[in-house]
Backbone bond lengths (Angstrom), bond angles and torsions (degrees), N, CA, C in turn:
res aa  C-N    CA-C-N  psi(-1)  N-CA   C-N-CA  omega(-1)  CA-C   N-CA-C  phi
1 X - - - 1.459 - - 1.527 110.78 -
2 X 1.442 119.92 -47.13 1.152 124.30 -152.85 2.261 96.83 -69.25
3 X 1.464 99.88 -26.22 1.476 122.91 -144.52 2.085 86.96 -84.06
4 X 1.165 98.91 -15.75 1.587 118.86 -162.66 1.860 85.47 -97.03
5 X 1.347 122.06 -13.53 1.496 106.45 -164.99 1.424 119.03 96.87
6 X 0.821 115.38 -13.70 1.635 107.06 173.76 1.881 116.55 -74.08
7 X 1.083 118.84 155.91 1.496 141.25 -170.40 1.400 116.60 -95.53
8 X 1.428 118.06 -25.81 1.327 110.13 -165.14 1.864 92.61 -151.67
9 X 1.556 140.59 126.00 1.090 124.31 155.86 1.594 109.04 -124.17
10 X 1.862 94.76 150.19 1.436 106.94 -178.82 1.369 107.78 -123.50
11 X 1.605 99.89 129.63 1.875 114.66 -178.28 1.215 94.05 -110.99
12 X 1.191 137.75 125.60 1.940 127.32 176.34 1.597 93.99 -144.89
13 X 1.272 103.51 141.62 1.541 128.33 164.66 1.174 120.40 -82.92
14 X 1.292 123.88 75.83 1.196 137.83 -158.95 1.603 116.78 -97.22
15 X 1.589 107.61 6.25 1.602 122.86 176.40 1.426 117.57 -67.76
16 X 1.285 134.24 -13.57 1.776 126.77 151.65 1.199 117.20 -62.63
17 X 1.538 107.33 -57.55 1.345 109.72 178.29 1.817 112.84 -47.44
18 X 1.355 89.28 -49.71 2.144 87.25 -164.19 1.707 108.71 -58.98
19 X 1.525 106.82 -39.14 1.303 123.40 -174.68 1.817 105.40 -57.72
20 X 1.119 107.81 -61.02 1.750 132.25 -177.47 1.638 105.33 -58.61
21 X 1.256 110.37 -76.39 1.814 104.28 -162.88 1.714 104.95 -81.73
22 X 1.670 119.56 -23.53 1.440 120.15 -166.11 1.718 107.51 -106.50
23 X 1.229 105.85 -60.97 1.757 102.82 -179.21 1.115 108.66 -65.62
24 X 1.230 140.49 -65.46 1.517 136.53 -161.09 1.472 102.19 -70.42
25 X 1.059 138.88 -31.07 1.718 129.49 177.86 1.678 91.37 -71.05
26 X 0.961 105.00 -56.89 1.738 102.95 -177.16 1.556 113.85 -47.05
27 X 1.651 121.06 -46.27 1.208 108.54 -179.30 1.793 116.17 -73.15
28 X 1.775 86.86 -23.31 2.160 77.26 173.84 1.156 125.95 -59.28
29 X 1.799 106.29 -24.43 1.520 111.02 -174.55 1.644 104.80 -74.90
30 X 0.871 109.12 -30.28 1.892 120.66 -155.52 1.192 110.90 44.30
31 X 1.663 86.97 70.47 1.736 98.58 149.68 1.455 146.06 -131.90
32 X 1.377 82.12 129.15 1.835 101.55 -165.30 1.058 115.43 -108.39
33 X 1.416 143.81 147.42 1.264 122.62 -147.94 1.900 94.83 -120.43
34 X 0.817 118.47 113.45 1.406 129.45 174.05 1.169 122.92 106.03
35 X 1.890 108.41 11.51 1.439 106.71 -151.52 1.399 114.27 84.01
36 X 1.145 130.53 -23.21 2.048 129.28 -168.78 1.111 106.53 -132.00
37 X 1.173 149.93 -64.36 1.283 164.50 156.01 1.351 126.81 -1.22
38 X 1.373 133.02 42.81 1.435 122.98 -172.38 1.675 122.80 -56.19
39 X 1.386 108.46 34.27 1.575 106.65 178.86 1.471 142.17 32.54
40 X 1.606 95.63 31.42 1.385 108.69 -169.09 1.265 119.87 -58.00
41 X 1.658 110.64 -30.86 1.458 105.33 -171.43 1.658 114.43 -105.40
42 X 1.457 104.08 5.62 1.568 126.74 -153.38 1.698 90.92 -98.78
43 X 1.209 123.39 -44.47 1.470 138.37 -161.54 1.320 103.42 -75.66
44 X 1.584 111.53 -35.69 1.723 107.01 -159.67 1.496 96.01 -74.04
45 X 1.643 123.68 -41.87 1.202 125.93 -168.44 1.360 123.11 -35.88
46 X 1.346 137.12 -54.70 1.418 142.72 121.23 1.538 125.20 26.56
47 X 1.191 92.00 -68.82 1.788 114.47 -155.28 1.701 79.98 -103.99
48 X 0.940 130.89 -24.47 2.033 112.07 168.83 1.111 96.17 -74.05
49 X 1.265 107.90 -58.48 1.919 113.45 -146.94 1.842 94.24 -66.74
50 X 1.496 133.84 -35.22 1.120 127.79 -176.62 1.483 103.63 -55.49
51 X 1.434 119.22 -40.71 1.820 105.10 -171.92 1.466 108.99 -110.97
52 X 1.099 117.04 -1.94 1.690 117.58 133.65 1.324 103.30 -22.85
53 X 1.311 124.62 -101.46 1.404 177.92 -43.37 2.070 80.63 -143.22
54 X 1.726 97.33 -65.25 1.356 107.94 -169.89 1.123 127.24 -85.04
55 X 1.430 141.06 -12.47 1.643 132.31 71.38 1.604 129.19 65.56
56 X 1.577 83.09 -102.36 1.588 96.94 167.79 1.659 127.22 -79.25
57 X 1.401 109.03 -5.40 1.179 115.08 -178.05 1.576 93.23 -91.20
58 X 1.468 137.25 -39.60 1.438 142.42 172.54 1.643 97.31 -42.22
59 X 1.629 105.47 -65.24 1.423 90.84 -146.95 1.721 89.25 -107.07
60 X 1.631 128.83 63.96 1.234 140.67 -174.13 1.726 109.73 -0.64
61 X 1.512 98.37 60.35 1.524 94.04 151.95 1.553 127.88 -82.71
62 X 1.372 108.00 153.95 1.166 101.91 154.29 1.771 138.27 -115.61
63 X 1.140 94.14 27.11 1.422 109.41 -171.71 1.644 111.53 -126.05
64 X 1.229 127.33 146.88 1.684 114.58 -174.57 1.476 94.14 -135.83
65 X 1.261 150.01 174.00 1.222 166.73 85.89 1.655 149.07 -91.32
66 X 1.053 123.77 164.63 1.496 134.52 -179.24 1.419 110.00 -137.07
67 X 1.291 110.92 160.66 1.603 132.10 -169.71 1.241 89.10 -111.24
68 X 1.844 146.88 52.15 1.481 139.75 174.29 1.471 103.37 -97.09
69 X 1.155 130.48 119.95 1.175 113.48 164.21 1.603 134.42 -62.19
70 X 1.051 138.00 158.36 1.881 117.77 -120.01 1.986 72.22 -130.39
71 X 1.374 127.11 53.19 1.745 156.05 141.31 1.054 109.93 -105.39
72 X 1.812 144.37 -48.98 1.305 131.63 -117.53 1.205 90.57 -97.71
73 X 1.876 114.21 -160.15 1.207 120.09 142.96 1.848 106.94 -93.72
74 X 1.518 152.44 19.17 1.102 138.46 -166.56 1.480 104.94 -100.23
75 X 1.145 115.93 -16.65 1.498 111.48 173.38 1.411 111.78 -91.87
76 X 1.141 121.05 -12.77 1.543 113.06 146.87 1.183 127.00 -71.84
77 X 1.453 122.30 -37.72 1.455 121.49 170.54 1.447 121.27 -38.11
78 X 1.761 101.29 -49.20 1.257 104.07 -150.51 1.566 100.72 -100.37
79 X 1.562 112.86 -4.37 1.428 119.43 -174.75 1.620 111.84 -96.48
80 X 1.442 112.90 -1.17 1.120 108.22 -167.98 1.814 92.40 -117.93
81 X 1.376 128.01 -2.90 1.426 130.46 178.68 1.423 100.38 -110.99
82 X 1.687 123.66 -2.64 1.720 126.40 149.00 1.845 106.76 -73.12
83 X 1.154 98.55 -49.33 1.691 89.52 -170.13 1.443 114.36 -74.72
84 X 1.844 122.08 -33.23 1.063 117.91 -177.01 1.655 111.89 -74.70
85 X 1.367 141.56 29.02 1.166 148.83 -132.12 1.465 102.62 -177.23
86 X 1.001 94.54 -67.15 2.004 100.61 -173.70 1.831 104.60 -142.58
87 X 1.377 100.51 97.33 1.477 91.20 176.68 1.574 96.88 -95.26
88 X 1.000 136.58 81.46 1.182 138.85 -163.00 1.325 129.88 -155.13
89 X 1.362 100.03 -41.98 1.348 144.68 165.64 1.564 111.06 -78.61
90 X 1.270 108.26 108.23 1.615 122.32 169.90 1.416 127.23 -76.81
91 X 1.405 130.69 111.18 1.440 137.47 177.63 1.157 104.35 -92.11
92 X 1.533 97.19 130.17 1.575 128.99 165.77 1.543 112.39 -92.65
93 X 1.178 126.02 114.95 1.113 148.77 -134.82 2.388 98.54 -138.46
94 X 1.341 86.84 74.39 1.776 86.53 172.29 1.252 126.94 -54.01
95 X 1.192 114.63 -35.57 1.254 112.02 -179.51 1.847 134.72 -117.65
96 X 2.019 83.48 43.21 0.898 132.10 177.76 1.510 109.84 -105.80
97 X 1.599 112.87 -35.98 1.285 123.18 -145.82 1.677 94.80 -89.01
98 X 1.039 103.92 167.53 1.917 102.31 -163.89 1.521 93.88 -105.36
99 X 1.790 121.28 -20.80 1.382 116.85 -154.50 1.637 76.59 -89.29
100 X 1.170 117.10 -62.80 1.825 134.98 -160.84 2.134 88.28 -48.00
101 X 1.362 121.55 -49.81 1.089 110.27 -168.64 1.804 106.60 -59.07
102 X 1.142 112.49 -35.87 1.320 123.37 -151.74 1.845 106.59 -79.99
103 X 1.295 108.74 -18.74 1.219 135.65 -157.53 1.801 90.34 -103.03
104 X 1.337 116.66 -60.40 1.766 114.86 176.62 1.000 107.81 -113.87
105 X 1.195 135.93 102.58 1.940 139.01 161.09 1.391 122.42 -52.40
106 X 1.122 103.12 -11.42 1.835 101.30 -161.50 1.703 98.83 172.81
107 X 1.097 89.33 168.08 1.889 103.78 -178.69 1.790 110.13 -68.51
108 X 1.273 116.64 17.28 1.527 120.06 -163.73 1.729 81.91 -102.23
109 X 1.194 124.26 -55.92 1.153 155.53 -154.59 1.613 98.06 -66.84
110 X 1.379 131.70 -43.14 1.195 157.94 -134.40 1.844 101.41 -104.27
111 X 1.392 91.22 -47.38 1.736 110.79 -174.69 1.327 108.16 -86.41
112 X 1.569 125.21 -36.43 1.227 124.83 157.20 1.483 132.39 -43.58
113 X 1.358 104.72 -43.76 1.894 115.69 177.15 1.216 92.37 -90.71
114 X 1.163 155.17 -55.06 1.520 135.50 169.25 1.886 128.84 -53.52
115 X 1.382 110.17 -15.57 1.181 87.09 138.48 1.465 128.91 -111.67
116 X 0.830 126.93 -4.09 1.643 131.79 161.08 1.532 109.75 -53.85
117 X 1.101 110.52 -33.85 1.826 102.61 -175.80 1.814 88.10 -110.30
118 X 1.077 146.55 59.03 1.882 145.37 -162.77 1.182 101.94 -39.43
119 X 2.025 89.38 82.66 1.533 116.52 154.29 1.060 98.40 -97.02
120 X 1.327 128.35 130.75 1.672 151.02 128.61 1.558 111.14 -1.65
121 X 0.973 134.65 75.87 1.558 108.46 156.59 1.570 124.57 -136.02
122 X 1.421 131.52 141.88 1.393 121.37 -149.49 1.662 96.23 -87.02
123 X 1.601 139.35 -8.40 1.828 120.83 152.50 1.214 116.64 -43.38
124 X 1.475 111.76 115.40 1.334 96.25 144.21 1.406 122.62 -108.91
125 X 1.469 134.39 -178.55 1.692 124.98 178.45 0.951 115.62 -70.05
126 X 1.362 143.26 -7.62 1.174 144.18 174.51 1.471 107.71 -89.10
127 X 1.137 124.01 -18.27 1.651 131.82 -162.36 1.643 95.81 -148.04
128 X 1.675 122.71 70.16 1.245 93.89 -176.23 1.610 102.73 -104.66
129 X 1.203 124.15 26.90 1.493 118.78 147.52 1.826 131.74 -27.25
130 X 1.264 111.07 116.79 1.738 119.15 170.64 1.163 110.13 -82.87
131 X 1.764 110.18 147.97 1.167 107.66 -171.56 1.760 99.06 -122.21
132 X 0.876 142.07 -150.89 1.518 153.92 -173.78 1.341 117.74 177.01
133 X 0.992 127.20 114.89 1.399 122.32 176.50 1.490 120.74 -149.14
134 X 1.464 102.67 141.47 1.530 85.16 173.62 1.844 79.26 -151.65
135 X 1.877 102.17 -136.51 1.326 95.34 -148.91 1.980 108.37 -92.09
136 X 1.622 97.41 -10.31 1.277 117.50 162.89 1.408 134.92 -52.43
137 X 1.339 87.40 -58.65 1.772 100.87 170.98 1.575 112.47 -174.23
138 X 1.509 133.27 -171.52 0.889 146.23 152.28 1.555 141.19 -106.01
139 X 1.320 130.04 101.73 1.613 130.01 -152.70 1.913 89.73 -90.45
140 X 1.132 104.35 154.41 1.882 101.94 155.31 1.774 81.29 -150.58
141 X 1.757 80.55 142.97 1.416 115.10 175.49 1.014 139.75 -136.01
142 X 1.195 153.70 139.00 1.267 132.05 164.42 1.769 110.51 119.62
143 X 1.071 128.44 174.16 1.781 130.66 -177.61 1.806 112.30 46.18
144 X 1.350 124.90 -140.34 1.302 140.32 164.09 1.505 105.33 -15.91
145 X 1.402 115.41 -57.67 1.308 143.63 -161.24 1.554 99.38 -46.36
146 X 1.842 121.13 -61.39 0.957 96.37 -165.05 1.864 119.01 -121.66
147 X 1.822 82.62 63.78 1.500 99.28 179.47 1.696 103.85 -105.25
148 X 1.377 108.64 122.29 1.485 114.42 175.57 1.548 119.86 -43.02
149 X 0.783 133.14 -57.14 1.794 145.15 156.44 1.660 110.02 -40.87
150 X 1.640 117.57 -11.95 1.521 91.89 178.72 1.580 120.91 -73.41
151 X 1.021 119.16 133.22 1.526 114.26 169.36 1.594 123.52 -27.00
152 X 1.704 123.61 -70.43 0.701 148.60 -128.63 1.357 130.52 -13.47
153 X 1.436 95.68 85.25 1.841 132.51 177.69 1.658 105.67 -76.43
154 X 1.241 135.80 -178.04 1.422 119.57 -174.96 1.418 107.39 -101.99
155 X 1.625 113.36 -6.79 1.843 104.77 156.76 0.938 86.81 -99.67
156 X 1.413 162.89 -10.67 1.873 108.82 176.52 1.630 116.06 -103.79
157 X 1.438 118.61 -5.50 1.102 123.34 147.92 1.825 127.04 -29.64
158 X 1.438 116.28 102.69 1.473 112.54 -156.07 1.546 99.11 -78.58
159 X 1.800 105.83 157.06 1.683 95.49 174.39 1.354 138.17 57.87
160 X 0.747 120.76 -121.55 1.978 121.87 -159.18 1.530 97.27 -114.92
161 X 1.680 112.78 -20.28 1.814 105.00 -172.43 1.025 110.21 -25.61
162 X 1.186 122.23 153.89 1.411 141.25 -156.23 1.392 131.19 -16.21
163 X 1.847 107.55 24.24 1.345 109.09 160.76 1.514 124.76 -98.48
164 X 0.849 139.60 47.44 1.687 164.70 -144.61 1.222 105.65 -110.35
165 X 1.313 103.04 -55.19 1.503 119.03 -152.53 1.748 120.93 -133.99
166 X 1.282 107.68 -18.93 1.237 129.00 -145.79 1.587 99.55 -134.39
167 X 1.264 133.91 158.23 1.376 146.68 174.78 1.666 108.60 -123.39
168 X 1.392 116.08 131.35 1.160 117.35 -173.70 1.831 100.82 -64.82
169 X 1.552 114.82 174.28 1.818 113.04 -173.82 1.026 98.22 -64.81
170 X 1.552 139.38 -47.78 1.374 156.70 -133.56 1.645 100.30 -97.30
171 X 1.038 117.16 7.77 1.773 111.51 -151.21 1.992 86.45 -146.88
172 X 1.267 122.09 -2.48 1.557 123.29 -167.08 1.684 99.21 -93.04
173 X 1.366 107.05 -176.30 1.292 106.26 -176.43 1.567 108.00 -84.89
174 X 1.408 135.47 -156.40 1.312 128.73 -169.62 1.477 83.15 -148.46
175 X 0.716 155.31 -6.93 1.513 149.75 119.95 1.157 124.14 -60.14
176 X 1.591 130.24 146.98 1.319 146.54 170.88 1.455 113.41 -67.03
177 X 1.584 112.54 162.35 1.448 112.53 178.68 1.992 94.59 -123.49
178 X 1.106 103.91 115.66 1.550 124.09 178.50 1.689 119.15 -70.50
179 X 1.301 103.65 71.11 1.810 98.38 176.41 1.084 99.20 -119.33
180 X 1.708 96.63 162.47 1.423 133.29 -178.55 1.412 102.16 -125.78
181 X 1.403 119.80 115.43 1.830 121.75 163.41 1.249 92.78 -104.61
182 X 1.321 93.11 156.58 1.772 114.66 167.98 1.267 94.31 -136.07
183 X 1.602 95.66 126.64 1.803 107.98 147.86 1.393 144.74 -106.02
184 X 1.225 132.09 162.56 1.291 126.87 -179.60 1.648 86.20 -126.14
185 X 1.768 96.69 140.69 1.337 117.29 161.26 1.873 93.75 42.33
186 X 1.034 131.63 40.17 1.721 118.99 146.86 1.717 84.11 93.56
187 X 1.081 134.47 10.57 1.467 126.99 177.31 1.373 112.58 -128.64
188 X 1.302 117.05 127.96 1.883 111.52 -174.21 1.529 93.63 -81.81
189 X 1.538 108.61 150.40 1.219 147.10 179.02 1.465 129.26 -124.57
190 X 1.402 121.44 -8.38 1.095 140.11 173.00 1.631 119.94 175.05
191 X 1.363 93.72 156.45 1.376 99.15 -176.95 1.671 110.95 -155.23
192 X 1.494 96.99 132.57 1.839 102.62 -166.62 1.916 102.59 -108.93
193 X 1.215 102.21 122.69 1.520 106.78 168.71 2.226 105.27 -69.06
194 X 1.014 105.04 94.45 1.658 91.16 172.06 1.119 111.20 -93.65
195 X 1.578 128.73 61.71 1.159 136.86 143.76 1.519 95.94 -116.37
196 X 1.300 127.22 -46.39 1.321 94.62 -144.32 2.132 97.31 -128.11
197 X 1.399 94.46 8.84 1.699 115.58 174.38 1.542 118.90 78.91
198 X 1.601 91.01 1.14 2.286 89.83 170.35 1.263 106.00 -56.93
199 X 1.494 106.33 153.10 1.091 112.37 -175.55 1.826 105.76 -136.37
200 X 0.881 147.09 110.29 1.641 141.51 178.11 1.160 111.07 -124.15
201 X 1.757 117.81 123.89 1.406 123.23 146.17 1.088 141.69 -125.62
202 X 1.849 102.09 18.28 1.975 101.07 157.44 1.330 91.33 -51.87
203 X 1.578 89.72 160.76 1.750 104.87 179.59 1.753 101.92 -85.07
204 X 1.496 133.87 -19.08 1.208 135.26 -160.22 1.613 111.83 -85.01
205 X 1.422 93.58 -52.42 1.591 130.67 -169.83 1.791 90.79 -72.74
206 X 1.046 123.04 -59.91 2.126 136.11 177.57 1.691 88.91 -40.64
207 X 1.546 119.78 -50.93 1.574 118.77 -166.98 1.468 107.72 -70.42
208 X 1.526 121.94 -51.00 1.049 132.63 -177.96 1.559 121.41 -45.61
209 X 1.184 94.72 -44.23 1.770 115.88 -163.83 1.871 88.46 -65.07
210 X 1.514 100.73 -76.32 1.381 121.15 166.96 2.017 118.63 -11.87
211 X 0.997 88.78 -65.84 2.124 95.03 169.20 1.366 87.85 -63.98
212 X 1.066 130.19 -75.07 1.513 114.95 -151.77 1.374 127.90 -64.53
213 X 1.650 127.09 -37.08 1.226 104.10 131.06 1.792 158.14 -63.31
214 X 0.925 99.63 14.55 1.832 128.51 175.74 1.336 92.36 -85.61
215 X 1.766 102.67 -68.18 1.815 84.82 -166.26 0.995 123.87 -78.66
216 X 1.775 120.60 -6.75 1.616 110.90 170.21 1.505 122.41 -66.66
217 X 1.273 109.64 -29.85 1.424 141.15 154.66 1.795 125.50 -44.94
218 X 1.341 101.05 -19.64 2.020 112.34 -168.75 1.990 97.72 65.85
219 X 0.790 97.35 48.52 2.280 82.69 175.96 1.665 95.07 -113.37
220 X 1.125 108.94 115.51 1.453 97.12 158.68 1.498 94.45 151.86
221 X 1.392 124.55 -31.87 1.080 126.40 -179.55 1.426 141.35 -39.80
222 X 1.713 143.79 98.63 1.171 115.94 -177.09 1.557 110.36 -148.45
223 X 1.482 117.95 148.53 1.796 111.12 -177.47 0.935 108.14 -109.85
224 X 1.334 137.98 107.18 0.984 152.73 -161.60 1.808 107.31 -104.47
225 X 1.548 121.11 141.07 1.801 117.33 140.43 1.311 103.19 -96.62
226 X 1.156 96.43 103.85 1.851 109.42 160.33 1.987 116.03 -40.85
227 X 1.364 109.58 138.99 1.295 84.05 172.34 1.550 113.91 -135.81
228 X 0.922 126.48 155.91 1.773 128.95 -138.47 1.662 99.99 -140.91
């Protein structure tokens, strides 16, 4: 960041918070958006854009931005938790901009100036699928991905798709995994392995444990057409 020109950079672990005030209120409500949709990537927006927001009030900016491409729904997410917060604060919006559009057409364009200047980034052109991730889940989008005719069988699935996080059925154990959660008020509070007697009730560490046996398990999996 700093090498890019910037003055000030912020890395924050912001996974209590997302887990605590955003996922678990979300799972008391049970809401999923279409019936399928566990809002994995919809929820975090919120909980960025809130310390975004607080951020620029630290280091008295007046300007905010996002990397949404100016199609989705994420630049609404995150543009509507700038104004409800700080309408004050002006977002710069790239792929909004007519010069910035004119300059990158597409993610081909994107991978080219990142390696010309050796930026890091895990697209390649052969695989130019996006991924999203945080402590909820993992989305991939975009290229092969969202052609109606793709197969996506677990070899022709390109890259890491939905092995990230998750274990294909065929690849899981052949035994069951034996838990017990308990909730209070629509929010889990603990959870007992009765196979093997763990026991966890930080609320972060209870979530953590939770994904990770799911995906050793294959639970979580789903292909969705998003609809907009």
């Amino acid at each position: 960041a700093k090498l890019s020109g910037a003055y000030a950079f912020y890395c924050e672990d912001l996974r209590r918070e997302f887990v605590d005030e955003f996922v678990y209120p979300m799972i008391a409500a049970n809401a999923i958006y279409e019936g399928r949709y566990l809002l994995g990537t919809s929820i975090a927006r919120p909980c960025i854009g809130k310390r975004q927001v607080e951020i620029c009030h630290k280091e008295g900016a007046k300007y905010i931005s996002h990397g949404s491409t100016g199609k989705g729904n994420d630049q609404v997410r995150f543009e509507l938790c700038y104004l409800g917060m700080d309408p004050n604060l002006k977002c710069v919006t790239l792929w909004r901009d007519p010069e910035y559009c004119e300059r990158f057409q597409g993610r081909t364009d994107l991978m080219d100036y990142a390696s010309k200047f050796n930026i890091p980034v895990s697209q390649t052109k052969k695989h130019s699928y996006s991924e999203d991730e945080n402590s909820l889940h993992i989305s991939f989008e975009s290229g092969e991905l969202e052609d109606p005719a793709f197969p996506g069988s677990k070899q022709e699935y390109p890259g890491k798709v939905l092995k990230k996080k998750t274990k294909d059925i065929m690849d899981t154990p052949d035994t069951p995994a034996n838990l017990t959660v308990s909730f209070k008020e629509g929010i889990p509070v603990k959870v007992k392995n009765d196979d093997d007697g763990t026991e966890i009730s930080d609320s972060l560490d209870l979530f953590v444990y939770l994904n990770e046996i799911g995906g050793e398990h294959g639970v979580g999996r789903i292909d969705i057409v998003e609809n907009r």
